[in-house]
N, C-alpha and C positions, 0 to 999 in steps of 0.2 A: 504494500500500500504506500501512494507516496505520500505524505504528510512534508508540513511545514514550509512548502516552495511559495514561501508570502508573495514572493516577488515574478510572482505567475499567476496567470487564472486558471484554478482549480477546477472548478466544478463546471464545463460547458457542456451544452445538449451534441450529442453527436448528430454525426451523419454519416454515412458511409463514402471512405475514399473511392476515385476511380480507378486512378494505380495501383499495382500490386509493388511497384519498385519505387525505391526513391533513394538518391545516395548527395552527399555533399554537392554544392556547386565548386565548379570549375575552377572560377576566380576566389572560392574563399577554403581551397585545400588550406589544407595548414598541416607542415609535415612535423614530424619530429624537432623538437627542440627547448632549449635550455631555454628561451625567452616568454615561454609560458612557467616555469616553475615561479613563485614568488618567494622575496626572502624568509629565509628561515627554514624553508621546504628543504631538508637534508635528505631525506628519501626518497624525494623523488628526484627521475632526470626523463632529460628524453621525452618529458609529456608531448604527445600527439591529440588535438583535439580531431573528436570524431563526427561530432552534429554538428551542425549551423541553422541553430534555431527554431524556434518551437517546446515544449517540454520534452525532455527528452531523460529518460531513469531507469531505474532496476535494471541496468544492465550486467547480465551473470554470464560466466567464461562457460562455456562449453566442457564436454570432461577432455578432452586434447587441447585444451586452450586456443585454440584455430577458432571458432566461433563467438559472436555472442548473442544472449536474445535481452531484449529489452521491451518497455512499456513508453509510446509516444502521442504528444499530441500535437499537432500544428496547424491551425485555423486556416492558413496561408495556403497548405493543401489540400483543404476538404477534412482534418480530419481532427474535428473538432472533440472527440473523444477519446480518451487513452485506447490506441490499438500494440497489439503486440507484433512485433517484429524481428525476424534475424539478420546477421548480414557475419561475412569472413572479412575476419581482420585483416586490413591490409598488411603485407610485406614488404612493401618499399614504399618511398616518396610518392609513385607514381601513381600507384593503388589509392581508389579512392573505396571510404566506408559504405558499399552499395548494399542499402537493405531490401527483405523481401517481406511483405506482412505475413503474419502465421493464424492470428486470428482472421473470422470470417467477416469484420467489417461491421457488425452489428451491436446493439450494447455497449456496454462498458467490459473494457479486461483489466487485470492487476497482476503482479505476480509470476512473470513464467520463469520457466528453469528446464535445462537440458535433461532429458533422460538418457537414460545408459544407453550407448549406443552413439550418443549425438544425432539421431536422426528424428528424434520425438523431441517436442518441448509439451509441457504440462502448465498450465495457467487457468485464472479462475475468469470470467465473462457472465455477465447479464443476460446474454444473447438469447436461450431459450424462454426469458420470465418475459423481454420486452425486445425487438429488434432497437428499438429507440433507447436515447441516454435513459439513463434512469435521474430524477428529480436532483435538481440542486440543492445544496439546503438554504431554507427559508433565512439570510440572516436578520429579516427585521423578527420575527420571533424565539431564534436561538441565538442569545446575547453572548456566548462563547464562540470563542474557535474548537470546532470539532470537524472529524470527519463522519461521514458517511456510511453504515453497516448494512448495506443493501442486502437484502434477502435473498435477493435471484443471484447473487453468486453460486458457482458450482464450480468445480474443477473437471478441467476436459485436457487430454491429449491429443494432439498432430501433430503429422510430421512435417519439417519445418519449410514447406513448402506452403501449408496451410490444406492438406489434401488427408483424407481419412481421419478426421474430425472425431473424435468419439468421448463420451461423458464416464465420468468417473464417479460422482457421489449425483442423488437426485433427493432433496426435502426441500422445506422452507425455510433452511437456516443460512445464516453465511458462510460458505466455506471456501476460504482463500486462502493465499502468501504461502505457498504450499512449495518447498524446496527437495531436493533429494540427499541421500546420503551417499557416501563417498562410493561405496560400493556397488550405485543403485536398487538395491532392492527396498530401499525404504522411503516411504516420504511423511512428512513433519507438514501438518498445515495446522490454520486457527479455525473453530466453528466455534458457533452459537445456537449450537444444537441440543446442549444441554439447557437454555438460559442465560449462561456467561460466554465470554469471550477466552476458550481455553486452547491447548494445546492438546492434537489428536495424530497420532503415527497410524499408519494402513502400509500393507503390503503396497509393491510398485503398480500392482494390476488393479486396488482399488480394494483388496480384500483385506480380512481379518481387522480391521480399525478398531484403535482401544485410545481410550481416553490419558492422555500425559500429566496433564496440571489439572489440579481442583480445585484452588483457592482462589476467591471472588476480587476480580481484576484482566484490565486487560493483556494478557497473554499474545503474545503474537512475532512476528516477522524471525520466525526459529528460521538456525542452519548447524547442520551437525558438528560435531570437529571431527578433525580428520580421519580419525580411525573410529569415526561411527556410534561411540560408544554414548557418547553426550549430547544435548542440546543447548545451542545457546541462544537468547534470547530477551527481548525488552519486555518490562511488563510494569502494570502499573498497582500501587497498594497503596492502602489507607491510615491513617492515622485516627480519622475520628469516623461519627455514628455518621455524622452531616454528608461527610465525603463520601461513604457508600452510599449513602441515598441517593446522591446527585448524582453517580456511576450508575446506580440500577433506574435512575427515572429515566436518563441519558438514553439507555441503553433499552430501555421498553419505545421510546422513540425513532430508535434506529440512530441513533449515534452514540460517540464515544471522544470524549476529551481526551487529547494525548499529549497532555502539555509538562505532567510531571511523570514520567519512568523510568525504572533505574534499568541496568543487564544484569537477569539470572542465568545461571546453569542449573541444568541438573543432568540424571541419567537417562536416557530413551527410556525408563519406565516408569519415570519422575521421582524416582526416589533420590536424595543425596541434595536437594536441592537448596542451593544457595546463591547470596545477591553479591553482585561482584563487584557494583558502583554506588557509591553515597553521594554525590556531586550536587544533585537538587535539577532542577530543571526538567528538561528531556533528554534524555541519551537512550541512541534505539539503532537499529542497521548497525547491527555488531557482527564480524567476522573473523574466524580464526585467519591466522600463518599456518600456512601448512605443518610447518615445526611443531604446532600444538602449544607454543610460547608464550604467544603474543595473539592479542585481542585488538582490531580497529574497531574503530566504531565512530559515530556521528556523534555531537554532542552543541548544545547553545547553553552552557552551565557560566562558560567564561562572559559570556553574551550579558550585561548591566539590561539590557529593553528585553533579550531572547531572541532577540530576530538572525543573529550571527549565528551559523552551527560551522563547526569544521571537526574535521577529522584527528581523532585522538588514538595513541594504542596505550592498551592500559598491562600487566598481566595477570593469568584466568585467577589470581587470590587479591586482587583487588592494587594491586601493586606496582610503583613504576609507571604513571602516567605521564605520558610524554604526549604535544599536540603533534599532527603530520603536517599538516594543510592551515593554511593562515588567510584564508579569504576573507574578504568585507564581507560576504554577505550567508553566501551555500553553498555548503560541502555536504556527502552523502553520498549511501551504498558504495560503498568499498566492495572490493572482492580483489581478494590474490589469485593468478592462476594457480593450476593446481600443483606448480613446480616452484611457484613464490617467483618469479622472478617481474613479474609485473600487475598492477595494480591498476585498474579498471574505477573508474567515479563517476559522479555528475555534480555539476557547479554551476556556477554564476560566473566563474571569471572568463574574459576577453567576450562578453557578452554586446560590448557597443554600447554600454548605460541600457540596453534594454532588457526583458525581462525573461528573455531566455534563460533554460537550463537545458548545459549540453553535456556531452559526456567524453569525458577524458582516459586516455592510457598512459601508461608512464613504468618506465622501467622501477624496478624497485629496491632502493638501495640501503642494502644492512646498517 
């Protein structure tokens, strides 16, 4: 789910694109190089910007790191709704980032992720509950920033051409942000299928699902660590009576304020579970190093208003926080490849003052 891109518009009605392709323009390639890292940025080098404008997020490395698929929207192209997309990473200067949609154009999607194989991605869409966007929300009646827990979410697989389309889970609950584990045979999504917003593991095929987390909060945006055994993830808890009440009135309306969450772990069965961050704010889009070491993750805790998130690695005992990314505005979804040597995002920098968010590569240095 993408949250907090203040400096975009969220919530528009869709429409269905007409292309299936769409890849950078010509005149605004931008190859590899040092003139996009900003100071302070020690880890990264070599940043490659990949979009040119529009919302542009979730993008996650394929399992040969040769791919990625992502969640876009760009009014400019007809596609006024988050669609899902793949495209191969370029190789040289010359290569441009040419993607291909995976979803079928309809609804709203969130969430995809490669399956074993790399020939399937798995993401959640509205498509069956409504072909059209699903409803904005109302802000002159909901005085918060929240987002949206739409119903008609379900998780569906294709392959990433967007051809043998087929559904994974079918109720009236939400179920999305659905990731895989290393091995693929597993996948980690959130429902609200019990009433809350929890954490639910299912075989790759869609079977045997058992319930992860039980404790009243929202639970969500899990990714395994490396050797499968764990989950990691943001969730949100309470301190007083007031503040459950206003999560479960929230959340009997179809939203969910995600302004204060710390990162949990626990084990794929839920047990062992513990909070990894104290920081206040929101910190959410957390992902291991392949080493199993080190934890990135998003954060707007340093942020005085909350509007600034940038990228932080902390390690999995709470320890050793260091920031990556130093942006004025937005930083988010991290992903290492699965060899660590580079580092996949999406931001706000070299945007033009406008309100784009594009998505970056960057080599990634120890």
């Amino acid at each position: 789910m993408k949250p907090f891109l203040y400096t975009i518009s969220l919530l528009v009605i869709f429409s269905a694109c007409n292309e299936k392709k769409t890849g950078e323009p010509a005149e605004a390639a931008q190859t590899a190089t040092d003139s996009l890292v900003l100071p302070g940025e020690t880890h990264l080098k070599n940043i490659r910007q990949l979009t040119f404008g529009g919302d542009n997020a979730e993008a996650y490395f394929s399992f040969d790191s040769q791919w990625l698929t992502l969640q876009r929207t760009n009014p400019s192209e007809g596609i006024l709704c988050d669609q899902i997309y793949t495209a191969k990473l370029p190789q040289s200067p010359e290569e441009s980032f040419e993607m291909t949609r995976v979803s079928n154009g309809q609804g709203r999607t969130t969430c995809s992720f490669y399956m074993p194989g790399d020939k399937q991605i798995i993401f959640a869409s509205t498509h069956d509950a409504s072909p059209d966007c699903p409803p904005e929300v109302d802000r002159t009646k909901v005085k918060k920033y929240v987002w949206p827990i739409y119903s008609g979410y379900e998780l569906y697989v294709a392959d990433k051409d967007g051809s043998n389309l087929r559904r994974l889970t079918e109720n009236d609950a939400y179920d999305a942000e659905a990731t895989v584990s290393p091995d693929g045979s597993q996948i980690v999504f959130t429902s609200t299928r019990n009433g809350d917003l929890d954490l639910y593991i299912m075989n790759s095929d869609g079977t045997n699902i058992r319930q992860v987390t039980h404790e009243l909060g929202y639970d969500g945006g899990a990714f395994f660590s490396p050797d499968g055994k764990q989950l990691l993830f943001r969730a949100s808890r309470f301190e007083t009576e007031e503040e459950k009440q206003e999560y479960k009135d929230l959340l009997s309306q179809g939203y969910v304020a995600p302004t204060n969450m710390e990162l949990f772990i626990c084990n794929t069965d839920g047990s062992d579970l513990r909070q990894i961050t104290q920081l206040g704010k929101a910190n959410w889009a957390p992902f291991f190093h392949p080493s199993g070491k080190k934890i990135i993750f998003s954060s707007n805790h340093a942020s005085e208003t909350g509007r600034v998130f940038n990228l932080y690695m902390i390690n999995p005992d709470g320890t050793g926080l260091e920031q990556v990314t130093f942006e004025a505005e937005f930083a988010s979804f991290p992903m290492f490849s699965y060899d660590g040597k580079k580092l996949v995002f999406a931001g706000n920098r070299n945007n033009g003052g406008t309100r784009d968010t594009n998505l970056f590569i960057a080599d990634w240095v120890e």
